[in-house]
C-alpha positions in Angstrom: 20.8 29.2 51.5 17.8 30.2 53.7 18.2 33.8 53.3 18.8 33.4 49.8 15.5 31.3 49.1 13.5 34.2 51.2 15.2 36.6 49.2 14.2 34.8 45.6 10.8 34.7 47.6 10.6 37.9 48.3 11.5 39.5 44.6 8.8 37.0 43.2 6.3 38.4 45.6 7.5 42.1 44.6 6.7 41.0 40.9 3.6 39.0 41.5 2.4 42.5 43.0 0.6 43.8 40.4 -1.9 41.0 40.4 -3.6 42.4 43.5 -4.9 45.7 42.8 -8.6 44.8 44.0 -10.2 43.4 47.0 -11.0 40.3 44.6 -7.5 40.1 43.0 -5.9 40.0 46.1 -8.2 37.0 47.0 -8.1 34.8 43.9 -4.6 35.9 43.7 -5.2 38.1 40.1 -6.9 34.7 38.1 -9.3 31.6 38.4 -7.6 28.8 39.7 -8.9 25.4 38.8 -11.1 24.1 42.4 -8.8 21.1 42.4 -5.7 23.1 42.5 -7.2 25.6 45.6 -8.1 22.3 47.4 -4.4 21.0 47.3 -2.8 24.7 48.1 -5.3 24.3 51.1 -3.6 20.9 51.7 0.0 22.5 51.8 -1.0 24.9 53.7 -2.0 22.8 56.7 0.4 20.1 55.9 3.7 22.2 56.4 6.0 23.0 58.8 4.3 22.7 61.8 2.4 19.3 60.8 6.0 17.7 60.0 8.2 19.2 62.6 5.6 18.6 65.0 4.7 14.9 63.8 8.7 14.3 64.1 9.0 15.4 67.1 5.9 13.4 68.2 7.1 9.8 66.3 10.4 10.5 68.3 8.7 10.7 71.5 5.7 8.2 71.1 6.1 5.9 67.8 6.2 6.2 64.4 2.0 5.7 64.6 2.4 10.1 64.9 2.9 9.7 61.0 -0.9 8.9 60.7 -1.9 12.5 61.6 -0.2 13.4 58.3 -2.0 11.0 56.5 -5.2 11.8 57.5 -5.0 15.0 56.8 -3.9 13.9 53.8 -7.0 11.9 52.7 -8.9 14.7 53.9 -8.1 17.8 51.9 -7.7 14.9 48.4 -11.4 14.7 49.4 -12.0 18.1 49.8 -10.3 18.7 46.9 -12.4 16.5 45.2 -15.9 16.5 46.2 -16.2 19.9 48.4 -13.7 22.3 46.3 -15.9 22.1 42.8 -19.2 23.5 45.2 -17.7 25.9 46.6 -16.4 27.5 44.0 -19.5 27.1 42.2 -21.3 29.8 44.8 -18.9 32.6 43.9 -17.7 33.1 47.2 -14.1 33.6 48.4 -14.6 33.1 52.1 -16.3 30.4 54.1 -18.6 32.9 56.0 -19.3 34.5 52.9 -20.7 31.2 51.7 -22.6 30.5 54.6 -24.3 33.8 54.8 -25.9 32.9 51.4 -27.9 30.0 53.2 -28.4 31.3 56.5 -27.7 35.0 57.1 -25.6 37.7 58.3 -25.3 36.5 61.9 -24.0 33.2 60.8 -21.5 34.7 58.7 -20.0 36.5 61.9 -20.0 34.0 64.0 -18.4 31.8 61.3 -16.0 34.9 60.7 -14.8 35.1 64.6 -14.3 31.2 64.8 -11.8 31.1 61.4 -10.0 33.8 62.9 -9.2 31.7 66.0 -8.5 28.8 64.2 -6.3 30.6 61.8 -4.9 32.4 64.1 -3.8 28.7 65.8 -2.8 27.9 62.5 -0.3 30.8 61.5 1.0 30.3 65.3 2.2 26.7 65.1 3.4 27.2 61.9 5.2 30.4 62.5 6.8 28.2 65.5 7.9 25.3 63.4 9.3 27.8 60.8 11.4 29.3 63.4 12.3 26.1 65.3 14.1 25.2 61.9 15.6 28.5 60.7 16.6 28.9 64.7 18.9 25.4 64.0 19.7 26.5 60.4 20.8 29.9 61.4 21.9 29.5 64.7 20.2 31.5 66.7 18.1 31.9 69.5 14.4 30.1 68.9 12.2 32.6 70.4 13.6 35.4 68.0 13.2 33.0 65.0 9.7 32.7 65.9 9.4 36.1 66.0 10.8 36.9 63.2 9.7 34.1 61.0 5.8 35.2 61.9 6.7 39.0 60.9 8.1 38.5 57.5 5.1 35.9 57.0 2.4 38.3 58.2 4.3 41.3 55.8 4.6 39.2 53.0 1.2 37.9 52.8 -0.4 41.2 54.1 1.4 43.2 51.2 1.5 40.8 48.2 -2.1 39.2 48.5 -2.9 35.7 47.7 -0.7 35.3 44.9 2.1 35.2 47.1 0.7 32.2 49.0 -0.5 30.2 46.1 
């Protein structure tokens, strides 16, 4: 079933292709999608595999009081969703340094620019690891290569199909 649903993935990203033939295509993902809506895609974004396998793992070691991670993070992206999401959309911009820059200049920008990519980069590891953790038990095999390979076809996938494929 898991290499089927990455498959049906897969063919929807091939068609969704088309949609990212510019630098601001591939961003907005080919159309203008409502604030609210990018506020909760950011919410499922940090609230997947890594957040529940992780908080699982953690309520199974130390109580079920783990669960309130997801919860705040929860309330916290509803808010951004709500009060922070409209603004920043307003400004035009499709990257947080991009809409700092606009208020305090290009050196802000950058060092805005190297701290996402570390915090991303944290990010796309611990998912990439809860990904594989499960498709490791689903599939059988060993975890290490799961990882692997789980981050590979993420990083393809994104890199080739632009941000249509995410959203």
């Amino acid at each position: 079933m898991t290499l089927a649903y990455m498959a049906a993935m897969g063919l929807i990203s091939i068609s969704a292709r088309r949609y990212a033939k510019s630098a601001g295509s591939f961003t907005s993902g080919g159309t203008r999608y409502p604030a609210f809506l990018i506020g909760f895609l950011l919410m499922s974004e940090f609230i997947g595999t890594a957040t529940s396998v992780g908080t699982t793992q953690t309520a199974y070691k130390v109580g079920l009081s783990a669960a309130w991670n997801v919860l705040a993070l929860t309330i916290g992206f509803v808010l951004y969703a709500i009060l922070l999401a409209p603004r920043f959309k307003q400004l035009g911009e499709n990257t947080i340094s991009g809409a700092l820059a606009k208020a305090y200049g290009r050196p802000t920008k950058l060092a805005t620019s190297l701290i996402m990519i570390f915090a991303l980069q944290i990010v796309a590891v611990s998912t990439y690891a809860g990904g594989g953790t499960i498709l490791a038990a689903l599939l059988n095999v060993d975890r290490a290569s799961a990882i692997v390979i789980t981050g590979a076809i993420a990083t393809l996938y994104v890199s080739v199909r632009g941000m249509r494929s995410v959203i």
